[in-house]
C-alpha positions in Angstrom: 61.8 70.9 124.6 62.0 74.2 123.0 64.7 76.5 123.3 64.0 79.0 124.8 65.5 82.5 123.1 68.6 84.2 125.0 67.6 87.2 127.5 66.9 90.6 126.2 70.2 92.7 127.9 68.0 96.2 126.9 71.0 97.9 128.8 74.1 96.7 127.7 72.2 97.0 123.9 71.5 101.0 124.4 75.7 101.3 125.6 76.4 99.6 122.5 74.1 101.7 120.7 75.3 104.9 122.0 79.0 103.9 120.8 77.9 103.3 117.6 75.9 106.9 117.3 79.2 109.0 118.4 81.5 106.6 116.0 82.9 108.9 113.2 83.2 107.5 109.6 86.9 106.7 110.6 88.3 108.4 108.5 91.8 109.8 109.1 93.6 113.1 107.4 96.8 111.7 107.1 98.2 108.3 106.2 99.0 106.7 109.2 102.0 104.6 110.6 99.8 102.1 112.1 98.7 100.4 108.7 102.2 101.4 106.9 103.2 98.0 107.9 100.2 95.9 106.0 101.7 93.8 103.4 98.7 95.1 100.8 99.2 98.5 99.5 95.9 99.0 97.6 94.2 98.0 100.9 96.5 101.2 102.5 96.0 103.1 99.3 92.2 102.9 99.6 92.1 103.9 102.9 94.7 106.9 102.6 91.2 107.6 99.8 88.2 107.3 102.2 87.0 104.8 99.8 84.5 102.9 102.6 83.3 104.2 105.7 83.9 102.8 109.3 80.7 100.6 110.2 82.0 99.0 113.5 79.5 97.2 115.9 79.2 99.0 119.5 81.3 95.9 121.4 84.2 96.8 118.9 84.2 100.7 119.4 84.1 99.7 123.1 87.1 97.3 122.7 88.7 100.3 120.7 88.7 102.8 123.9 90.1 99.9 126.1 93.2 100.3 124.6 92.9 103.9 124.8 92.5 103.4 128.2 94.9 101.0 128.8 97.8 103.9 128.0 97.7 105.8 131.2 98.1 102.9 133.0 101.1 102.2 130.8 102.2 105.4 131.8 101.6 105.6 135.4 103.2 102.0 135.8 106.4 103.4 134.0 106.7 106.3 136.4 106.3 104.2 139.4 109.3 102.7 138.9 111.1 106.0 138.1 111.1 105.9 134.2 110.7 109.7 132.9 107.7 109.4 130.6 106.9 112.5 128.5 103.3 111.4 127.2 102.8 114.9 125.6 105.1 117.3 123.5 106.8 120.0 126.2 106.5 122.6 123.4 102.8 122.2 122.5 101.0 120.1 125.7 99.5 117.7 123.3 100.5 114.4 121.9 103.4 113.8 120.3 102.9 114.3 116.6 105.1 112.9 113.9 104.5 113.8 110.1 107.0 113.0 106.6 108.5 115.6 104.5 105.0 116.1 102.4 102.7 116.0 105.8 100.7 113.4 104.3 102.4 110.3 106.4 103.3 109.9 110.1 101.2 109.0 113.4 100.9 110.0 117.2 103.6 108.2 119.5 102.1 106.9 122.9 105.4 108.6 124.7 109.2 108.6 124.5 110.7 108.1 128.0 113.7 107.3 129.7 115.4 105.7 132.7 114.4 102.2 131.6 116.8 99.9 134.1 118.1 98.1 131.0 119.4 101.4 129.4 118.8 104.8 132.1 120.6 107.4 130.2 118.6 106.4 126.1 115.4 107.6 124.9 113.2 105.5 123.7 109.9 105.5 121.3 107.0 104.1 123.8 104.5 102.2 122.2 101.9 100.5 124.2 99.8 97.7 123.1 97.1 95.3 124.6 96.5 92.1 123.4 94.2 88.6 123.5 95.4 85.4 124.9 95.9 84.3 121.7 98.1 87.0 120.3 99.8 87.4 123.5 101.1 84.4 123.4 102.8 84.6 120.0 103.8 87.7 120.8 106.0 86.1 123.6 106.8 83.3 121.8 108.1 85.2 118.7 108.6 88.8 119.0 107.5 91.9 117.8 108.6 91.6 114.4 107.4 88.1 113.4 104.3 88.5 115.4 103.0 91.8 115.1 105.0 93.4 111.8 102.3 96.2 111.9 103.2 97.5 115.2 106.9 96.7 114.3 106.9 98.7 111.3 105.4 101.4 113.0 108.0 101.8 115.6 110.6 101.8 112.8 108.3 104.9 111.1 108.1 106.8 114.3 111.8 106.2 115.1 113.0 107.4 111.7 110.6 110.7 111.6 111.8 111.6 115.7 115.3 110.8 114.6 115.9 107.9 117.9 117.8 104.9 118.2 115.6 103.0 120.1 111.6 102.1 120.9 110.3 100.2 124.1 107.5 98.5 122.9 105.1 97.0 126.5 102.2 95.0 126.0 99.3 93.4 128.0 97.4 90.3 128.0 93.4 91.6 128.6 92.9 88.0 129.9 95.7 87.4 132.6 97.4 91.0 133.0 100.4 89.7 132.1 103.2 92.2 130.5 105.7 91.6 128.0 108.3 94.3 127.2 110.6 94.6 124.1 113.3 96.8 123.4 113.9 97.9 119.7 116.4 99.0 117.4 116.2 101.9 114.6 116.6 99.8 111.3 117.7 102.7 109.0 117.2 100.9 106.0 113.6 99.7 107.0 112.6 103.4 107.9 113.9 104.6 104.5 111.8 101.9 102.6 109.1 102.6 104.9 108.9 106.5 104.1 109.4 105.5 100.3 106.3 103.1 100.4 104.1 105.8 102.3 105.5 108.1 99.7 104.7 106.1 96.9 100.7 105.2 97.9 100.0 108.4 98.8 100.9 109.9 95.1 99.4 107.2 93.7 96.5 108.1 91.3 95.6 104.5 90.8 95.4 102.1 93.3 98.1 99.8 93.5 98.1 95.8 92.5 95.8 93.6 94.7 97.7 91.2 97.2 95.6 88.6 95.6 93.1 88.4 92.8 91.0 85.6 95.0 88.1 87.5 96.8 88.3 84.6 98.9 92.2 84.7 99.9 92.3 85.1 104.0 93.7 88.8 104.0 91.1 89.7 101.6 88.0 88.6 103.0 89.4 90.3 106.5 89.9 93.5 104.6 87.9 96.4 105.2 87.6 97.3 101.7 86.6 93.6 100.1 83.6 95.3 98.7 85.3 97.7 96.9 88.1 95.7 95.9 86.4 92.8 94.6 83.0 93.1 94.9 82.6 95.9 92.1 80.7 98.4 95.1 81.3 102.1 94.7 83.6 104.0 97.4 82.2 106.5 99.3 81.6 109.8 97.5 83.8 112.8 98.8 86.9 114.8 98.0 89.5 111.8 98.9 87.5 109.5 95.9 87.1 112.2 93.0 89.4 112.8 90.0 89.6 116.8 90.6 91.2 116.5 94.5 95.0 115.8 95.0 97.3 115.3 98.0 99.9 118.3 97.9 102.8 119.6 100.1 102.3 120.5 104.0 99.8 117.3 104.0 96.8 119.9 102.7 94.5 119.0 99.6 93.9 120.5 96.7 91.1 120.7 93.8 91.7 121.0 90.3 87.8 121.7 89.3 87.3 124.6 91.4 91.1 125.8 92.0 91.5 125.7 96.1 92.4 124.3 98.6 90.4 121.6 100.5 90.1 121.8 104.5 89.0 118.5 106.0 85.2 119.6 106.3 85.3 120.2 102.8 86.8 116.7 102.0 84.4 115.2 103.4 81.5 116.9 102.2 82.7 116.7 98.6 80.6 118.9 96.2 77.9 118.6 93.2 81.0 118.4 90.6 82.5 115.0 91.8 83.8 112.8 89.6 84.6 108.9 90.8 88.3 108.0 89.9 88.2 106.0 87.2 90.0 102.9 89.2 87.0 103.7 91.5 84.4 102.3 88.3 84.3 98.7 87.9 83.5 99.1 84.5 85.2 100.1 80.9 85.5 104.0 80.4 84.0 105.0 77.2 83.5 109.1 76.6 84.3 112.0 79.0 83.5 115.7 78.7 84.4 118.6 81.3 82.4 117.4 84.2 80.9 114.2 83.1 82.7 110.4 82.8 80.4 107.8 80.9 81.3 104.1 81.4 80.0 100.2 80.2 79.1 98.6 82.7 79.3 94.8 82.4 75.8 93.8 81.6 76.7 96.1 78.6 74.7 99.3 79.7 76.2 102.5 80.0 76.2 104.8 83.2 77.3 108.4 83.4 78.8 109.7 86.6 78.2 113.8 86.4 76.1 115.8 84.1 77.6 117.3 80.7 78.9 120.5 81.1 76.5 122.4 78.7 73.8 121.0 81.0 73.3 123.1 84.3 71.5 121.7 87.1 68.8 123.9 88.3 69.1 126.3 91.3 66.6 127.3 93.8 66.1 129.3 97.3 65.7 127.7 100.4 66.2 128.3 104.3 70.1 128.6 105.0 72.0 126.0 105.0 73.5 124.7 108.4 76.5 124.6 107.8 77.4 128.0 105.9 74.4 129.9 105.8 74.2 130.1 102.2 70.5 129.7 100.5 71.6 128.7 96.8 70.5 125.1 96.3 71.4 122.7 93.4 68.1 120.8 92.8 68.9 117.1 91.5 65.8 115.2 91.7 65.6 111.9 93.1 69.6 112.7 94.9 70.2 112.7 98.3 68.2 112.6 101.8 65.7 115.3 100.7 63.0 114.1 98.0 64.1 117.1 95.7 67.7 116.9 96.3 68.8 119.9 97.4 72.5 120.7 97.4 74.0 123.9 99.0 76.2 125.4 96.3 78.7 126.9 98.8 79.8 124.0 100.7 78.1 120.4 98.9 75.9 120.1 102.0 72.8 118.0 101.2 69.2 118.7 101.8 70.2 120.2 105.6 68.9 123.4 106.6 68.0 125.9 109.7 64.3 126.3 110.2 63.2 130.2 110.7 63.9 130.3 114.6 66.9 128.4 114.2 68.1 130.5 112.0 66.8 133.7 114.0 68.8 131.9 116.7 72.3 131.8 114.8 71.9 135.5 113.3 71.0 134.3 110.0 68.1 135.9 107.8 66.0 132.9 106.7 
């Protein structure tokens, strides 16, 4: 007998859809104390970078808000029996917010609380996890530390940058309900080391070694970044991936091409002047002029990121852009979502702009 093919769920595929349109590119301003704690530094380094863009399936992004979820239930079942839970900073009514010296490093804490029966008068870092059957049963067996050394490691970072003693780490099983609660000390050693590696990736011009130089080794083929790392694919292009843009102090970005200062919008968008970071090439640098990088590519041809200097791209009139308004467009045949490649020159927008009652609309002359 045939099989017959599984039943459409057209329902449950339109949620998962719908997850999947409002996902971001996940990418994240700061370096955060979440992945300090991964044992490969290039993988952290080419995150910190942007270098490849969240592509998560709808069921993931839905797991994702459960443990979002799952917090204020944390919460709630703290204050029921009579723990003082401050989920939000007094001074600002927001999440807690934790950043390094440079503002480049640090995380949101879940909560710092106290009146915990094993220690009433001591606050604690919260940090609130849920967990599989699987996981939650090494996490019983072995501890925070052992088990989950991410989530460790971030307790240590958040306990050196708020300047406590201790963290109370509570977990869940999703499968059973089950709780498990651990109580942790500040390691000041381990949140010294932990601010120096954080330091050290995010000056990094060039991404650190490879925890393995197998594209099959276990960690690597679970990476986010395989492609990248192995596979010779080119990061995404933005500020975070070009030569020209640097991390600098008060955890802001700055570009050396055009001389200011990069919001996050701007980051993002990037602009007609990119240039990859070399590292960023899988392939042999060769020549380099002002604005242009040429490089030997394995088969032996050459490829040239950017266009020589004494070569200006042409620039044309349009409808105003979008974002800024402007109506200067870089034209680069062939480039981008629009079949002449329009570019706005103000903000590196591509091939996106207001039609004439939209634009009537926003107070813009079209």
């Amino acid at each position: 007998m045939a099989t017959l093919p599984p039943p459409s769920s057209p329902t449950v595929s339109a949620i998962y859809a719908a997850y999947e349109s409002a996902a971001d590119a996940g990418y994240r301003a700061h370096l955060g104390a979440s992945l300090i704690g991964g044992e490969c530094e290039r993988a952290i380094w080419y995150s910190f970078r942007w270098a490849t863009r969240a592509r998560h399936t709808g069921r993931l992004l839905r797991l994702f808000e459960t443990g979002h979820l799952a917090e204020a239930r944390f919460v709630a079942d703290l204050r029921r029996i009579g723990v003082t839970v401050l989920d939000v900073d007094p001074a600002t009514g927001r999440q807690w917010t934790l950043r390094d010296a440079g503002g480049h490093f640090g995380g949101s804490m879940d909560a710092v609380a106290k009146g915990f029966p094993e220690a009433p008068q001591t606050w604690h870092v919260c940090e609130f996890k849920t967990h599989s059957a699987k996981s939650f049963a090494a996490l019983t067996a072995e501890g925070v530390e052992k088990s989950k050394p991410l989530h460790w490691a971030q307790m240590q970072a958040y306990m050196q940058l708020a300047g406590l003693d201790r963290a109370f780490y509570l977990a869940v099983c999703k499968d059973t309900d089950a709780l498990y609660q651990e109580r942790t000390r500040h390691d000041p050693g381990a949140g010294l080391r932990i601010l120096a590696k954080a330091a050290r990736i995010i000056g990094a011009t060039r991404p650190p070694a490879r925890i393995s130089q197998d594209p099959a080794w276990w960690q690597c083929r679970r990476c986010d970044h395989h492609a990248v790392c192995h596979g010779g694919a080119a990061p995404e292009r933005h500020c975070r991936s070009c030569l020209h843009a640097s991390p600098v102090q008060g955890g802001d970005w700055h570009c050396a091409r055009h001389a200011a200062p990069l919001d996050r919008r701007m980051q993002e968008a990037g602009c007609a002047a990119h240039l990859y970071l070399p590292d960023f090439v899988a392939a042999e640098q060769i020549d380099a002029g002002e604005d242009w990088v040429s490089y030997r590519l394995a088969d032996g041809t050459e490829w040239r990121d950017g266009v020589p200097a004494a070569v200006a791209p042409a620039v044309v009139s349009h409808g105003p852009c979008n974002r800024c308004g402007g109506n200067a467009y870089v034209v680069r045949p062939g480039k981008g979502p629009h079949a002449f490649g329009l570019t706005c020159t103000s903000c590196g927008s591509a091939g996106r702009w207001l039609g004439k009652a939209a634009a009537a609309a926003a107070g813009i002359a079209a």
